[in-house]
Backbone as ProteinMPNN parsed JSONL, in Angstrom:
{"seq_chain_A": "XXXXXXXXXXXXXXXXXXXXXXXXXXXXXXXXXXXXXXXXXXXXXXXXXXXXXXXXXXXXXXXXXXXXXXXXXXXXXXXXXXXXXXXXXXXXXXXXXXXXXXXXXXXXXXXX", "coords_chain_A": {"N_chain_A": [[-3.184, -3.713, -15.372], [-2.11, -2.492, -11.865], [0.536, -2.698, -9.924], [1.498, -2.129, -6.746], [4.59, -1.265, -4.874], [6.897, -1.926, -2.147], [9.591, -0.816, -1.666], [12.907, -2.329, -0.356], [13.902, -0.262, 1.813], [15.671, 1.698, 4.313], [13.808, 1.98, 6.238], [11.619, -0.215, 6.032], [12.398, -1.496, 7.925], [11.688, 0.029, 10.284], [9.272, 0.397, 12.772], [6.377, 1.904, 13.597], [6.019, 3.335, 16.916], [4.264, 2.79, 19.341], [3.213, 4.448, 21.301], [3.335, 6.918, 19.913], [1.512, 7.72, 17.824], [0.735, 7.941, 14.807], [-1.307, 11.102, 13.493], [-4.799, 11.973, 12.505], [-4.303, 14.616, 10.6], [-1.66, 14.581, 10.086], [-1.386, 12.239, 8.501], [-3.37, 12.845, 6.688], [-1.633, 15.192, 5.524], [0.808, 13.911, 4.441], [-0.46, 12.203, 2.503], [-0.881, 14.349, 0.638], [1.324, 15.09, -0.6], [3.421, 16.812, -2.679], [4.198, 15.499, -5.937], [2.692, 12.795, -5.023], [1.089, 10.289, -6.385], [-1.19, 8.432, -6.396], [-4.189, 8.134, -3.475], [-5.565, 5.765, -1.346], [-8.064, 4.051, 0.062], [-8.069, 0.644, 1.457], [-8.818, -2.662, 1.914], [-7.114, -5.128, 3.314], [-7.748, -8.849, 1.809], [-6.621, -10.969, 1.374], [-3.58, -13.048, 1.777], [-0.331, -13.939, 0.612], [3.028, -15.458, 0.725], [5.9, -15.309, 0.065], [9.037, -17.244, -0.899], [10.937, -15.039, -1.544], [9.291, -12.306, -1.358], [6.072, -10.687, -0.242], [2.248, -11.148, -1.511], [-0.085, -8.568, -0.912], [-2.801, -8.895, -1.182], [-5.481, -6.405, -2.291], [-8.582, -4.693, -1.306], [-9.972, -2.657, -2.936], [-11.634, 0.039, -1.225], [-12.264, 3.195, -1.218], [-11.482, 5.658, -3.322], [-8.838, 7.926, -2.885], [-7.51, 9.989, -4.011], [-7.028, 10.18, -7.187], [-5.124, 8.357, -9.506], [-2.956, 7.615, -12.088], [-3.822, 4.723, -12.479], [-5.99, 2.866, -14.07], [-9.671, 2.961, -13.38], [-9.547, 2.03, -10.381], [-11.816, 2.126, -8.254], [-13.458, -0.464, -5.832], [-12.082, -2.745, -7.175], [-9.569, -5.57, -6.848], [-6.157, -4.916, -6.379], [-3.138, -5.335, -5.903], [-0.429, -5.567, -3.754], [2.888, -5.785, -3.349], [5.588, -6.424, -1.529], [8.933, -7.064, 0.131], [9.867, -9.964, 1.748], [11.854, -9.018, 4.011], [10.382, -6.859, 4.676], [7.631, -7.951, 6.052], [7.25, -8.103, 8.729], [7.367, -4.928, 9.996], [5.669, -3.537, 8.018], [3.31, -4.809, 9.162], [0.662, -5.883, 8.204], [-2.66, -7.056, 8.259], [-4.832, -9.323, 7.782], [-8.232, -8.459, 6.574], [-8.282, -5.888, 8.066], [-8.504, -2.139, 7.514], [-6.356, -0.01, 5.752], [-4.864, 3.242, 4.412], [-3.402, 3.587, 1.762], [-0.472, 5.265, -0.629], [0.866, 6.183, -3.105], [3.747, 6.893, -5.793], [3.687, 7.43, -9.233], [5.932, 6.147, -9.82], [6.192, 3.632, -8.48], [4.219, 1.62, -9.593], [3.954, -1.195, -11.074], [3.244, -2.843, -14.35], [1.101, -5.003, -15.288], [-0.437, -8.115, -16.847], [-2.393, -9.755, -15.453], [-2.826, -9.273, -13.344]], "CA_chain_A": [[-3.35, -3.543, -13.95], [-1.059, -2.139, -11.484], [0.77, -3.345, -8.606], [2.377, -1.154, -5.659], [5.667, -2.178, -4.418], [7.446, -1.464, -1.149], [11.322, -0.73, -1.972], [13.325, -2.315, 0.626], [15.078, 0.775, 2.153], [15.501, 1.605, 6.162], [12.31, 2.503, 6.614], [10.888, -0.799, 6.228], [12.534, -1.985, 9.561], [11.579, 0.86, 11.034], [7.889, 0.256, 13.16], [5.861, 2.949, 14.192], [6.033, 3.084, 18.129], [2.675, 2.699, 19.843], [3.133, 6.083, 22.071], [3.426, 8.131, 19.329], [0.711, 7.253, 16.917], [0.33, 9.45, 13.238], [-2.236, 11.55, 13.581], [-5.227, 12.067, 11.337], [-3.69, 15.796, 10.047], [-0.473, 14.19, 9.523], [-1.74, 11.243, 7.325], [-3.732, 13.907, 5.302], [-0.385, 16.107, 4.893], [1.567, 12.74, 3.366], [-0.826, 11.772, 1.042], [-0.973, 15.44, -0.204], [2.422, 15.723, -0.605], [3.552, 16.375, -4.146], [4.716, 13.511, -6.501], [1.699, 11.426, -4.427], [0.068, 9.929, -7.452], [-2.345, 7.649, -5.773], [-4.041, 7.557, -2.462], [-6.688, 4.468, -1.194], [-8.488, 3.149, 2.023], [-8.322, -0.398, 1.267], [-8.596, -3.609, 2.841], [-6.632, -6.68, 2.842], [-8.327, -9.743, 1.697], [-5.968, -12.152, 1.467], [-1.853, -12.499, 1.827], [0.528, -15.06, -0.246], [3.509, -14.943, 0.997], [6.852, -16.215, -0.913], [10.839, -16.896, -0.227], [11.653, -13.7, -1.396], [8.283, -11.411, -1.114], [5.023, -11.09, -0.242], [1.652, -10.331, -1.845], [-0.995, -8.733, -0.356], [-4.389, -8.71, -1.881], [-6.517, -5.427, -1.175], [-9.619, -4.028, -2.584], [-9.961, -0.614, -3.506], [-12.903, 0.519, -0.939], [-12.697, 4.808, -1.85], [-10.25, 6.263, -4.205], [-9.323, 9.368, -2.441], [-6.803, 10.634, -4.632], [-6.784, 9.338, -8.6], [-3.801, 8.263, -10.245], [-2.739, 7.075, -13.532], [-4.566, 3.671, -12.258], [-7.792, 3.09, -14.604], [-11.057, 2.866, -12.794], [-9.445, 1.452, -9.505], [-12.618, 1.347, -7.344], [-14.223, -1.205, -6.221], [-11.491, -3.622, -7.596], [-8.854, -5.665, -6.437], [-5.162, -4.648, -6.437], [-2.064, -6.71, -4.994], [0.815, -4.899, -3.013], [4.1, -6.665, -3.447], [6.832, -6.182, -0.218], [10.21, -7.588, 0.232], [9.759, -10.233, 2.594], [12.245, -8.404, 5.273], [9.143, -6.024, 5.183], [6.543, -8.415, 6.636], [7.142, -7.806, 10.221], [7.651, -3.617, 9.618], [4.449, -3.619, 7.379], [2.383, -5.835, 9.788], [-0.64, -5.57, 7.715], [-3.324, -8.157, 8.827], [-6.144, -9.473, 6.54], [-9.628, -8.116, 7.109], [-8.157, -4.455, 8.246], [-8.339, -1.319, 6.393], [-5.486, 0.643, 5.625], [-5.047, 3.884, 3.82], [-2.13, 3.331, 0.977], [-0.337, 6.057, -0.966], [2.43, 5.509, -3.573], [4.299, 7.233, -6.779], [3.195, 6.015, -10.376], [7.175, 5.029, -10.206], [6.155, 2.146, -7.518], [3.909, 0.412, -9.864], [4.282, -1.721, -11.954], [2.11, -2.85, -14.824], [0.819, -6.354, -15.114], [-1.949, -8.041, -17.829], [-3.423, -10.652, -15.491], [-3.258, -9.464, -11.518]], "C_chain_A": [[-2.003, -3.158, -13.356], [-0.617, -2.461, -10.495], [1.93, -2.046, -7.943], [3.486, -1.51, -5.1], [6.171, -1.287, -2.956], [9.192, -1.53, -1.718], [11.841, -0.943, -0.744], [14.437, -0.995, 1.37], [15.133, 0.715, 3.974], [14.589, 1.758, 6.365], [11.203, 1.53, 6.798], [11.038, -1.865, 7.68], [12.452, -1.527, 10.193], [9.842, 0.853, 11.737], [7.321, 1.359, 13.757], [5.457, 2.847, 15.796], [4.349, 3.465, 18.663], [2.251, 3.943, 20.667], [3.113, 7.093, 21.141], [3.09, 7.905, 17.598], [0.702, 8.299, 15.718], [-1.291, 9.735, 13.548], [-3.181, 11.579, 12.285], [-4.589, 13.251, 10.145], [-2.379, 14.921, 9.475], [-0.406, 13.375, 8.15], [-2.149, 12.662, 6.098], [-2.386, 14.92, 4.726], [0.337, 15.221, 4.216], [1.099, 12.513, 2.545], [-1.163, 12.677, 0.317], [0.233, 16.089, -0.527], [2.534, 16.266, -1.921], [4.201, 15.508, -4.813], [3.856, 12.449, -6.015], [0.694, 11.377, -5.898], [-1.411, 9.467, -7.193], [-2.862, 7.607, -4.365], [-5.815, 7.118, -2.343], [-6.874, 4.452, -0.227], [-8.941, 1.722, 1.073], [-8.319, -1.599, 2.113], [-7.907, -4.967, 2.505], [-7.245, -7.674, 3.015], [-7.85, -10.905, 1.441], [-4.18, -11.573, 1.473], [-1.336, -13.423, 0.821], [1.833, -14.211, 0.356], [4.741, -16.094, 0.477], [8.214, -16.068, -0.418], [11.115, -15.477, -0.391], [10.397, -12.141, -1.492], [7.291, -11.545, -0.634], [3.969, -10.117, -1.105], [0.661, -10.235, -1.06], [-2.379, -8.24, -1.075], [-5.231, -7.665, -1.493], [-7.285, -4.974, -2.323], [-9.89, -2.885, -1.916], [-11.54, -0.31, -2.793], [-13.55, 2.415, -1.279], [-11.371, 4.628, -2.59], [-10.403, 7.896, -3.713], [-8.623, 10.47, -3.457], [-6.959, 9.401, -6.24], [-5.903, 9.518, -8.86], [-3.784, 7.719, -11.618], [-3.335, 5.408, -13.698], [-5.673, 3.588, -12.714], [-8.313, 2.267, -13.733], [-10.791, 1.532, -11.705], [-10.563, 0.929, -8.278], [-13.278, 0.364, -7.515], [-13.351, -3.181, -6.438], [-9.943, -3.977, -6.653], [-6.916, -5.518, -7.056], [-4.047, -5.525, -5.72], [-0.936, -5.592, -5.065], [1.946, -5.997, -2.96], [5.373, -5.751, -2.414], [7.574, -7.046, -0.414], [9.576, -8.031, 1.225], [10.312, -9.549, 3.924], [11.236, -7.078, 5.717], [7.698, -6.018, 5.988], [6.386, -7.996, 7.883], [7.058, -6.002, 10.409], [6.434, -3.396, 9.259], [3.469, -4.175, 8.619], [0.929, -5.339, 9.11], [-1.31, -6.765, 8.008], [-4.554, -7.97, 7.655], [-7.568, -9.283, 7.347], [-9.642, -6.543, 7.878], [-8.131, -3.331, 7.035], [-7.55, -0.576, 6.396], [-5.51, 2.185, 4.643], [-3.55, 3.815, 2.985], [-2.136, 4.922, -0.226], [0.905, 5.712, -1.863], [2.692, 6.807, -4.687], [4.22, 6.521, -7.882], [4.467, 5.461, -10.49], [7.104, 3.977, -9.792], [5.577, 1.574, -8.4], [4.161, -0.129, -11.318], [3.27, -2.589, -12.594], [1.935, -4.624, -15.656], [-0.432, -6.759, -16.091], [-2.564, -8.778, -16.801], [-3.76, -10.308, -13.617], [-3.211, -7.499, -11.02]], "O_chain_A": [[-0.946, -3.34, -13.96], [-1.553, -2.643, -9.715], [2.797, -1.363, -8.487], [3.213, -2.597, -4.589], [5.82, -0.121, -2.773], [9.698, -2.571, -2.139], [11.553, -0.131, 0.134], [15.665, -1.041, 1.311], [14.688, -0.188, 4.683], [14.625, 1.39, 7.539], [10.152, 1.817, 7.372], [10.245, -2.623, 8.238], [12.929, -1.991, 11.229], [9.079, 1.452, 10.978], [8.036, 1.81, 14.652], [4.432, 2.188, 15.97], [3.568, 4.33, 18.265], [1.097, 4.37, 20.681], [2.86, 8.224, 21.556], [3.817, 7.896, 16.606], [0.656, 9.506, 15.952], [-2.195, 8.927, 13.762], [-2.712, 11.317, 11.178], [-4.404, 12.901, 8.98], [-2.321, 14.702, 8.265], [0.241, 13.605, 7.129], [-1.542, 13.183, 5.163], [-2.305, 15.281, 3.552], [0.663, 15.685, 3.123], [1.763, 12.471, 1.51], [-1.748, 12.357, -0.718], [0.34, 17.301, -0.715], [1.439, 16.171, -2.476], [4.844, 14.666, -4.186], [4.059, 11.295, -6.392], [-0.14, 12.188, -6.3], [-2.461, 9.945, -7.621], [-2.048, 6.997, -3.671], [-6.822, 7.637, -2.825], [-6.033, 4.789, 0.607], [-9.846, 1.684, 0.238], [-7.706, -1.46, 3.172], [-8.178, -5.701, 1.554], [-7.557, -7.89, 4.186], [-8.59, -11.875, 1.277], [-3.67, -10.465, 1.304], [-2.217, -13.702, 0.007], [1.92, -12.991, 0.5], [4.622, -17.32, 0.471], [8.607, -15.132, 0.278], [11.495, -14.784, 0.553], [10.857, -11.018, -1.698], [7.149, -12.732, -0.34], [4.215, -8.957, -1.435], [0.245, -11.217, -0.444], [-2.674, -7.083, -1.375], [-5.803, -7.806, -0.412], [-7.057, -4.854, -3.526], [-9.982, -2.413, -0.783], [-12.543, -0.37, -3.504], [-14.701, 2.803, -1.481], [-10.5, 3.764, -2.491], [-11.291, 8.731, -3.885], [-9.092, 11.589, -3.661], [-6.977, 8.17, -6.241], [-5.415, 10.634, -8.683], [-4.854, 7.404, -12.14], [-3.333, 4.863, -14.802], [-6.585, 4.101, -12.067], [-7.837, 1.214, -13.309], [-11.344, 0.437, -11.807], [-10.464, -0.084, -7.585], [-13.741, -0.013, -8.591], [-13.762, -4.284, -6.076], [-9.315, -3.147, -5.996], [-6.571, -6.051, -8.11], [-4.383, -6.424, -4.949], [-0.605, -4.923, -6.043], [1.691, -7.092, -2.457], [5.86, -4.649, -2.668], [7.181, -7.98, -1.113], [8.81, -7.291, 1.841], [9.548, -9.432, 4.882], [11.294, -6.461, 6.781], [6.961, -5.115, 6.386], [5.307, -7.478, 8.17], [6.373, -5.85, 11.42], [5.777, -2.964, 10.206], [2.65, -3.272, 8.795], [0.246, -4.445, 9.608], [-0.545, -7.729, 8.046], [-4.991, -7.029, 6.993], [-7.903, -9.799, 8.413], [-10.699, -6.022, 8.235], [-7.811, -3.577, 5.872], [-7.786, 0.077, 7.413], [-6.543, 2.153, 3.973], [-2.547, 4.009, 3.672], [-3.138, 5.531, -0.599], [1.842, 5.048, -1.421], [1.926, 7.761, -4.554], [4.507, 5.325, -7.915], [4.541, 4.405, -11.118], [7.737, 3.089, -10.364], [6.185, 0.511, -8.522], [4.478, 0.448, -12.358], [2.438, -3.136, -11.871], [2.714, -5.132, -16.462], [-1.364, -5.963, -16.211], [-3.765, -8.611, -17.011], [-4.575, -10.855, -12.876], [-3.446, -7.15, -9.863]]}, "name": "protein", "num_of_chains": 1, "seq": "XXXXXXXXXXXXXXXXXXXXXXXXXXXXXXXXXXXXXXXXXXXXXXXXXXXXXXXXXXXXXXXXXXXXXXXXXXXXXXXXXXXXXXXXXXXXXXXXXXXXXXXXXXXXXXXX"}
């Protein structure tokens, strides 16, 4: 299994301002960039959240893009952030998100 990571860089203290929302076109131009391995609409179903990270629990509702991830729908996945990313991230449990990464972000796990 594979897990997605957030790399703490500037970007994760950086919040997207409420006046000047990403559009749908835009989203679709990021997750078609090239080098995008993977992209998901998933939802978070639970959080854990630890001194130095957090995880967040999401299940795989489409697979819009396939990646080197075997037979991701359907199933649950766990996103791992640097805690200084919680507030930046604000992901809330029971929303759906659309996630996009590089097979370099994940990392490969036997039991989660």
């Amino acid at each position: 299994m594979a897990l997605p990571q957030c790399l703490p860089t500037e970007n994760c203290f950086i919040r997207m301002k409420k006046d000047n929302p990403i559009t749908v076109n835009e989203r679709i131009d990021l997750a078609c960039k090239t080098g995008v391995d993977y992209v998901y609409k998933v939802k978070v179903v639970a959080t854990e959240e630890t001194p130095s990270h957090d995880n967040y629990i999401m299940s795989i509702l489409t697979v819009i893009k396939m990646g080197t991830d075997e037979n991701p729908g359907g199933s649950n996945r766990t996103f791992v952030s640097h805690k200084q990313c919680r507030d930046a991230l604000s992901l809330q449990k029971g929303q759906d998100y659309l996630v996009w990464g590089l097979a370099s972000d994940l990392w490969v796990t036997g039991s989660r």
